[in-house]
C-alpha positions in Angstrom: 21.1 3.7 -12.0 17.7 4.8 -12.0 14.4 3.9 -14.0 11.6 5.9 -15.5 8.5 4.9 -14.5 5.2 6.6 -15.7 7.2 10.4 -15.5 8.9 9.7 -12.4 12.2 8.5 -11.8 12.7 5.7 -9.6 15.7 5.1 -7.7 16.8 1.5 -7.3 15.5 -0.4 -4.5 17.2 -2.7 -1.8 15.2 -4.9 0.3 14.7 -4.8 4.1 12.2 -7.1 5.2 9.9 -9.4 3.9 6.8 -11.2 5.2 4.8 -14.1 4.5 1.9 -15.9 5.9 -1.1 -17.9 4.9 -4.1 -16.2 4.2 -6.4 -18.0 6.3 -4.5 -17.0 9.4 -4.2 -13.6 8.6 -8.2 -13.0 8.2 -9.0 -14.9 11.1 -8.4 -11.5 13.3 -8.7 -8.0 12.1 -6.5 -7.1 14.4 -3.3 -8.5 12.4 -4.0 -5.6 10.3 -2.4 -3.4 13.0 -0.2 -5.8 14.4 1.5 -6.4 11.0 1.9 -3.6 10.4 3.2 -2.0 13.6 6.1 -4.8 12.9 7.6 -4.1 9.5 6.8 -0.6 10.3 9.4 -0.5 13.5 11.3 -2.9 11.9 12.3 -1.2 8.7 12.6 2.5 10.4 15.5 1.7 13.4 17.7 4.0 10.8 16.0 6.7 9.7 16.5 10.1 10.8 13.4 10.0 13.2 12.6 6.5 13.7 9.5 7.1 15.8 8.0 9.2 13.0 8.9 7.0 10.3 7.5 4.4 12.0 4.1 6.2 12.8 3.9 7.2 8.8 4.8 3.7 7.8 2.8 2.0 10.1 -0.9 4.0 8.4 0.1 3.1 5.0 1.1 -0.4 5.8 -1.9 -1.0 8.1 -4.5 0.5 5.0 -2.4 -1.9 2.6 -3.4 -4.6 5.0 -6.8 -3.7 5.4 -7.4 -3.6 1.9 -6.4 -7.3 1.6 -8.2 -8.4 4.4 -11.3 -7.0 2.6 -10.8 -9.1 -0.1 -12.8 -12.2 1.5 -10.2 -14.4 -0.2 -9.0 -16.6 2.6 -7.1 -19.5 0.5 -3.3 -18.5 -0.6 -0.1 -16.6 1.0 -0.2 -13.3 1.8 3.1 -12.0 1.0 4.7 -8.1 2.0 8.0 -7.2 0.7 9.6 -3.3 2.0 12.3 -1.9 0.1 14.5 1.0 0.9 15.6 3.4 -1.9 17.1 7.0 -1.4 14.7 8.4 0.9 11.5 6.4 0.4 10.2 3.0 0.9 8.8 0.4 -1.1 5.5 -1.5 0.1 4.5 -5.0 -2.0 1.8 -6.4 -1.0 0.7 -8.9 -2.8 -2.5 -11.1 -1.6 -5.4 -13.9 -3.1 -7.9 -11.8 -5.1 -10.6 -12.8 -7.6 -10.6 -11.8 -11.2 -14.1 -10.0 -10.5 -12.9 -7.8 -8.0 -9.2 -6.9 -8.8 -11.0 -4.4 -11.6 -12.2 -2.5 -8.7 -8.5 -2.6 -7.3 -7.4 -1.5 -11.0 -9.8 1.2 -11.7 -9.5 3.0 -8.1 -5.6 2.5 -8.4 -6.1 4.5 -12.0 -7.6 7.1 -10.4 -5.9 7.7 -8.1 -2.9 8.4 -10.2 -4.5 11.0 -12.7 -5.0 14.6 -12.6 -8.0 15.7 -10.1 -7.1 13.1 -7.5 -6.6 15.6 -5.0 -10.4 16.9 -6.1 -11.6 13.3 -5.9 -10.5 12.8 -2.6 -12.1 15.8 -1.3 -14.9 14.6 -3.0 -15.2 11.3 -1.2 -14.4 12.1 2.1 -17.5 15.1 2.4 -19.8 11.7 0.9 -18.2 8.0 1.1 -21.5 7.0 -0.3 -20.2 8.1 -3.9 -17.3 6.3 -4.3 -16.1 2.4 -3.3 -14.2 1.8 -0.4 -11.0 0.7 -2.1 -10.9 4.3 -3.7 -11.1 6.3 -0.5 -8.1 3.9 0.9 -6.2 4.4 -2.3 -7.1 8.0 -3.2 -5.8 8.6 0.8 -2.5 6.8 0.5 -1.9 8.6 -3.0 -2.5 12.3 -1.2 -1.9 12.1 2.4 1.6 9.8 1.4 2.0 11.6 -1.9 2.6 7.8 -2.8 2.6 6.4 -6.1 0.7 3.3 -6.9 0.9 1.0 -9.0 -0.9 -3.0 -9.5 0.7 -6.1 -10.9 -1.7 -9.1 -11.1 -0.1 -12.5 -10.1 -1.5 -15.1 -12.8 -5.8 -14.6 -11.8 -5.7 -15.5 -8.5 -3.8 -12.5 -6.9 -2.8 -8.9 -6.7 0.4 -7.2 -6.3 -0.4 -3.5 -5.0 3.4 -1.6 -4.9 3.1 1.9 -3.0 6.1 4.2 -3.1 6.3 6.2 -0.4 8.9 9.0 0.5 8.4 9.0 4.2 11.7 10.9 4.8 10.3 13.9 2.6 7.1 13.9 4.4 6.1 17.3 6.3 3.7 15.6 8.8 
């Protein structure tokens, strides 16, 4: 059975692999950025139809998903990454310590990166970075290079939940 969700339907979602670790660990080396998300990247693509290039896809959206927590300075709690599989696309949750100040920044630049002149925004920010936070060039990218949708849940005040959909098998590069 599928769902609705904000005009597009949503095919149900099985899980594949999930991740957890604490927070302190994971900021004390930028580099687990890429090595997490090298991981659950060649983990979760063994089955797909080209594995290598699932894997490559995956692994940029996972490792900007991971980046954008690291940034968060926030280095008390679990960091916590759940990937689901549904027909043809995968399901990143990422869901990491994050204070009330700043998850409006998450909010906001997750907002616009879902409306109409996204694609114009983008454009916008890449030609001058100066004009727009960092958090909406990562999600602005994900939203039109992965032709993901995003969405945010926030976990009581003290965390964020950012879901990406991503139909890596529909991809064209």
């Amino acid at each position: 059975m599928s769902e609705q969700s904000g005009g597009r339907t949503t095919l149900p979602f099985h899980p594949m692999l999930e991740l957890e670790m604490e927070m302190d660990v994971f900021m004390s080396d930028w580099l687990h950025c890429n090595q997490l998300s090298n991981y659950v990247a060649r983990m979760v693509s063994h089955d797909r139809s080209d594995p290598v290039r699932h894997a490559n896809l995956l692994s940029s959206a996972l490792n900007e998903l991971f980046e954008i927590s690291f940034r968060s300075g926030r280095a008390s709690g679990r960091l916590h990454c759940n990937v689901s599989r549904g027909d043809g696309a995968e399901r990143i949750a990422l869901t990491f310590p994050c204070a009330p100040a700043q998850q409006h920044l998450y909010r906001d630049a997750t907002a616009r990166a879902s409306k109409a002149g996204a694609l114009q925004r983008y454009l916008d920010a890449l030609a001058d970075e100066s004009s727009v936070s960092e958090e909406d060039v990562i999600l602005l990218g994900l939203a039109i290079n992965y032709d993901a949708s995003l969405s945010l849940q926030q976990v009581e005040d003290r965390a964020l939940t950012v879901v990406l959909d991503i139909p890596v098998e529909g991809l064209l590069n």
